[in-house]
C-alpha positions as a printed NumPy array, in Angstrom:
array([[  17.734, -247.751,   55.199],
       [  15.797, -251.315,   54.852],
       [  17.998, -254.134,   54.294],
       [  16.49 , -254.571,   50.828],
       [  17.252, -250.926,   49.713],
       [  21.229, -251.463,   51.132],
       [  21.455, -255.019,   48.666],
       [  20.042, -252.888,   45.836],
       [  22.758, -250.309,   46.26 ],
       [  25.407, -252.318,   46.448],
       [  24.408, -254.167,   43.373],
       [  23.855, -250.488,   41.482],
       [  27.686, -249.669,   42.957],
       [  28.81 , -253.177,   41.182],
       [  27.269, -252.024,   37.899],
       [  28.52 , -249.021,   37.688],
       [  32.373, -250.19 ,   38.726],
       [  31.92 , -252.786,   36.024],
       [  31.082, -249.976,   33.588],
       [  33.863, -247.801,   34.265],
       [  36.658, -249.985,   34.8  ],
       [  35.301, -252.751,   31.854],
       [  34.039, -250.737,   29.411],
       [  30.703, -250.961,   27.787],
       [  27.82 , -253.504,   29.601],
       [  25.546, -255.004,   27.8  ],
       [  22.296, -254.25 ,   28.832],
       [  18.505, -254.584,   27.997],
       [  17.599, -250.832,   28.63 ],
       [  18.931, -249.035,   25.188],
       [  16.117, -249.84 ,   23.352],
       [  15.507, -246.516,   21.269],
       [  12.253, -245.207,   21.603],
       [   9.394, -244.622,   18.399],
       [  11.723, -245.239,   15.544],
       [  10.419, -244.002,   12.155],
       [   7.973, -246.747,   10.018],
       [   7.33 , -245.62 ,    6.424],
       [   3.662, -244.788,    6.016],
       [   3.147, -247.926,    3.469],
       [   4.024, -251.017,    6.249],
       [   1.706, -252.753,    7.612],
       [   0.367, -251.248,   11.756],
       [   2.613, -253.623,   13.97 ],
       [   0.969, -256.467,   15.712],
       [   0.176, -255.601,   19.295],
       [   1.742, -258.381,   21.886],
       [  -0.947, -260.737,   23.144],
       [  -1.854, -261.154,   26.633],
       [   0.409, -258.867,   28.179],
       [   0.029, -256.925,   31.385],
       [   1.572, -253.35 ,   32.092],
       [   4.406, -255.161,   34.325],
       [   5.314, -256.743,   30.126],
       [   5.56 , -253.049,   28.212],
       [   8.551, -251.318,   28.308],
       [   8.334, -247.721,   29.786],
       [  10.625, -244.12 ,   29.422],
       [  10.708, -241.003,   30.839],
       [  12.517, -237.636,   29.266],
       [  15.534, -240.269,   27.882],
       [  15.828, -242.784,   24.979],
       [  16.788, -244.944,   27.354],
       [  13.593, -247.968,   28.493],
       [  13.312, -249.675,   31.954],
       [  10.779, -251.505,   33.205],
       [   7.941, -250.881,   35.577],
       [   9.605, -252.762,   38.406],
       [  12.501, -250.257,   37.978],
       [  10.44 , -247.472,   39.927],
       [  10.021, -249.622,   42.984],
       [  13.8  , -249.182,   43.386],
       [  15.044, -247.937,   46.415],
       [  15.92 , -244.389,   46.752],
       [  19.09 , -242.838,   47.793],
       [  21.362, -243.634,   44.708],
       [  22.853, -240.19 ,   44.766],
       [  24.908, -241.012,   48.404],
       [  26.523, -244.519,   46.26 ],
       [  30.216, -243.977,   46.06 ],
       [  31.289, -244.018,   42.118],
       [  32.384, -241.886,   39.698],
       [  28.663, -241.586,   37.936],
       [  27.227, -240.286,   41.217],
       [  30.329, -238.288,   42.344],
       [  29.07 , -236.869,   38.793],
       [  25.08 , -236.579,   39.407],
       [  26.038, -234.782,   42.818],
       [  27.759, -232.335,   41.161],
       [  25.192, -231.243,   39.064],
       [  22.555, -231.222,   42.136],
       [  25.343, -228.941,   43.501],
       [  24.929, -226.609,   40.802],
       [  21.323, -226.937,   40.327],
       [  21.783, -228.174,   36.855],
       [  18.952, -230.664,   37.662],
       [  15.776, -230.181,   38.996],
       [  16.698, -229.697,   43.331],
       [  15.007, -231.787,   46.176],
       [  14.164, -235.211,   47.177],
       [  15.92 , -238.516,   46.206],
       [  17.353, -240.027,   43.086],
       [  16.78 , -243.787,   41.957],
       [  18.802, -245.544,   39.179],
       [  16.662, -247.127,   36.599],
       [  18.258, -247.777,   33.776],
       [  21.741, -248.701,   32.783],
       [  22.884, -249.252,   29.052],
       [  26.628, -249.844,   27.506],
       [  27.409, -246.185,   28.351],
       [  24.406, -244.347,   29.747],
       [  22.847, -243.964,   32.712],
       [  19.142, -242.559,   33.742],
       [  18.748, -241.25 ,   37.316],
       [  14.933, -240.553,   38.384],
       [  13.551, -238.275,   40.749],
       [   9.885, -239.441,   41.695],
       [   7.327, -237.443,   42.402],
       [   6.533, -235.731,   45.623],
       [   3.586, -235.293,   47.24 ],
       [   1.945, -231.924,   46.413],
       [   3.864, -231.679,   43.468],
       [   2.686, -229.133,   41.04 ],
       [   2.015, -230.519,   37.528],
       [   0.578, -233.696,   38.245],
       [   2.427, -236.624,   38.534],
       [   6.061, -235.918,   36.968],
       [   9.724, -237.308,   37.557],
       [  12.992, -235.323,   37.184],
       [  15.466, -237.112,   35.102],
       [  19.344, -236.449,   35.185],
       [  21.171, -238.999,   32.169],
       [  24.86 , -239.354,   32.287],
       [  27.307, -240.637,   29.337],
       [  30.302, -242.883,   30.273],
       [  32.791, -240.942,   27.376],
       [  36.8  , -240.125,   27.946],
       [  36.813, -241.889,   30.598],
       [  34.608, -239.727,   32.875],
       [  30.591, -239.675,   33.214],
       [  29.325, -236.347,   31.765],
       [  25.701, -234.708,   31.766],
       [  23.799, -235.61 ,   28.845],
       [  19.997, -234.357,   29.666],
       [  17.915, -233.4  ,   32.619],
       [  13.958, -232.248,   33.264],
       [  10.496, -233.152,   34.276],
       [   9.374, -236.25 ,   32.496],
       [   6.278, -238.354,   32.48 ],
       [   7.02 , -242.287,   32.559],
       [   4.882, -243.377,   29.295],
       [   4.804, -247.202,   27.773],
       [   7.272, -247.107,   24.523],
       [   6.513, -249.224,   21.289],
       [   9.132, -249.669,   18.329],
       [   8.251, -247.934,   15.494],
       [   5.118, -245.605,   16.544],
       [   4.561, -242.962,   18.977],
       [   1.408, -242.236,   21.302],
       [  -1.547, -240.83 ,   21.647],
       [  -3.305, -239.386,   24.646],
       [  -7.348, -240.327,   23.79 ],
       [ -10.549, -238.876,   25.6  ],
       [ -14.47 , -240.262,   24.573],
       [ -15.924, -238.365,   22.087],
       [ -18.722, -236.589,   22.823],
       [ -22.667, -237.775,   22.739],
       [ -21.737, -241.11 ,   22.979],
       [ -23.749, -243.438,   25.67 ],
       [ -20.885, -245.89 ,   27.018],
       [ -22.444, -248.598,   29.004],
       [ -21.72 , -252.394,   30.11 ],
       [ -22.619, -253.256,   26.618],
       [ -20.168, -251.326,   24.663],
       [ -18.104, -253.076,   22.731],
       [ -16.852, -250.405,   20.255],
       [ -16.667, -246.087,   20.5  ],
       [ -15.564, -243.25 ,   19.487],
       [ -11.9  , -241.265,   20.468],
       [ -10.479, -238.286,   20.024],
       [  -6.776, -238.926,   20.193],
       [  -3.936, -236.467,   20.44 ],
       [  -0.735, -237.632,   19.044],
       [   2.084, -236.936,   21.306],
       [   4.695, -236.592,   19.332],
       [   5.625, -233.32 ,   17.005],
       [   3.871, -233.538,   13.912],
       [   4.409, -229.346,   12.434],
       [   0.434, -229.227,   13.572],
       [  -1.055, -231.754,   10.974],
       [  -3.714, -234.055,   12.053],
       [  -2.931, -238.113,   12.951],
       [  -6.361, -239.232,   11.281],
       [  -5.214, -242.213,    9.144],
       [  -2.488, -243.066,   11.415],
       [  -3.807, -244.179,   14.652],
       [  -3.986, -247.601,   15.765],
       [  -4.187, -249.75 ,   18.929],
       [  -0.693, -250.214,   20.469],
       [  -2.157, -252.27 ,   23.187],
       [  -5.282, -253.259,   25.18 ],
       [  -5.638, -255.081,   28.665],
       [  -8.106, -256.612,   30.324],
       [  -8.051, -256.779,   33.752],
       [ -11.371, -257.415,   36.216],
       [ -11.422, -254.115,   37.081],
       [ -10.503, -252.046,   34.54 ],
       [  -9.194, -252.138,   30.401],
       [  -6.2  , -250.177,   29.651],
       [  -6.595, -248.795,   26.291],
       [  -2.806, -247.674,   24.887],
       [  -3.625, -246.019,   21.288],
       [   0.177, -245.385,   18.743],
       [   0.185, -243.072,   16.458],
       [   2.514, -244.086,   13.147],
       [   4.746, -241.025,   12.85 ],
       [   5.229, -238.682,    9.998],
       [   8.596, -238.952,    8.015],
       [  11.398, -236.509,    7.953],
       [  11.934, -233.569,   10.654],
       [   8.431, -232.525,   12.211],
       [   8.105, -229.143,   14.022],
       [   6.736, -229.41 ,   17.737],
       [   3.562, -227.176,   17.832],
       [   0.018, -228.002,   19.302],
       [  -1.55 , -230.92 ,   17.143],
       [  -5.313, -231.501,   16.119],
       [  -7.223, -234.101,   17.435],
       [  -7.748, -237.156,   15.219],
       [ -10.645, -239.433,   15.163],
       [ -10.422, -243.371,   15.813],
       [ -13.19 , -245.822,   16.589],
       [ -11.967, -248.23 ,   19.35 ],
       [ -12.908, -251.991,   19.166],
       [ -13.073, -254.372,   21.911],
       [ -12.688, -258.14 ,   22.016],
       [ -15.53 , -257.927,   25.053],
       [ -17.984, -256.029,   26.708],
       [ -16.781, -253.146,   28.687],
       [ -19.329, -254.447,   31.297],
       [ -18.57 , -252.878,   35.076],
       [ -15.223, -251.986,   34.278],
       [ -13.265, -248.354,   33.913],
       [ -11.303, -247.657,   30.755],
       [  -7.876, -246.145,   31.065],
       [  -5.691, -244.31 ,   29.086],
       [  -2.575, -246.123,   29.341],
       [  -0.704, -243.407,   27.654],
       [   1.033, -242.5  ,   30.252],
       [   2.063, -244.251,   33.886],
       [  -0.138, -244.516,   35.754],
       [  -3.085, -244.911,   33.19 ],
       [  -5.6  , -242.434,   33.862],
       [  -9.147, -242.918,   33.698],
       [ -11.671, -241.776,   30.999],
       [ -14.822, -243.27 ,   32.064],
       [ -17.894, -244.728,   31.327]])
């Protein structure tokens, strides 16, 4: 194991002892993830000049991390503590998903995410297994486990997964067009027209990363497939010779021109 993944591990070990035998730690990565907005507040101001490396990011857990937490080094399920004495137990009994090795990136007051990264080949594109643990009574004890895709999270609105509309020409000097977005979260089937908005757009030389939120509807919301809503993107500057991405998801996946 490189010298930089052994440092990382025995800092993760330190954590954790300080979690069980302290109590609670006070940590950046419990930020809850798309809480509800009424419908009448204003669309929240997106964060100027930011890059990817800035956004916050999640994957099948409330809990956030950020993009440099999956360049962590792999192995945490051989660290000696109680939370991966735990986490081995459940590989044990296949009660997450089996093969390959776990990273820890996140760490709350009381929680813990585990994530598996993709392997190459994988079916399914590019998804994670998660395992989260809960520091309670004095033990660590499974709270949820799956496939997950990492996605950017934003306070108060959800996402939505946008393709070109059709018969559109996109060239170098397009400066506004046409989406079809698909709201991610569970919204009992109804359309998102009305509440779409941009959650975030970068400019890089190479590419724009286009990250559209969807304002969520109020009260319990069955999960069944949604319509597509309609939203007309505008840019600050020509698209020019770049690619646009759909930075719904990590990593942001191209839609053209």
């Amino acid at each position: 194991m490189a010298m930089r993944a052994v440092v990382l591990l025995v800092l993760f070990s330190s954590a954790l002892i300080g979690c069980s035998r302290a109590g609670p730690v006070e940590s950046a990565t419990d930020t809850p993830i798309a809480s509800p907005r009424a419908s009448e507040e204003p669309w929240p101001s997106a964060p100027p000049e930011v890059g990817l490396d800035d956004l916050a990011y999640a994957c099948g857990s409330p809990l956030t991390f950020p993009l440099a937490a999956l360049d962590e080094p792999l192995g945490a399920e051989t660290v000696d503590h109680p939370a991966v004495e735990a986490l081995r137990g459940l590989i044990e009994l296949e009660s997450v998903p089996q093969g390959g090795s776990w990273q820890l990136v996140a760490l709350s007051a009381n929680r813990i995410l585990f994530l598996r990264p993709p392997a190459d080949g994988d079916p399914g594109g590019p998804y994670y297994a998660s395992a989260e643990l809960e520091y309670r009574d004095s033990a660590w004890h499974f709270v949820r486990s799956g496939g997950c895709s990492v996605e950017p999270v934003f306070r108060g609105i959800g996402l939505g997964a946008w393709e070109i509309a059709p018969d559109q020409v996109i060239g170098p000097q397009t400066i506004a067009f046409d989406a079809l977005v698909t709201e991610q979260s569970c919204a009992s089937g109804q359309n998102s027209d009305g509440r779409i908005g941009v959650a975030e757009i970068i400019y890089g030389d190479t590419n724009i990363v286009i990250i559209l939120g969807v304002r969520p509807m109020s009260g319990a919301q069955t999960c069944q497939g949604n319509p597509t809503g309609h939203f007309t993107i505008e840019l600050e500057e020509p698209i020019g010779g770049r690619t646009l991405l759909d930075g719904s998801v990590y990593p942001p996946e191209a839609r053209g021109p």
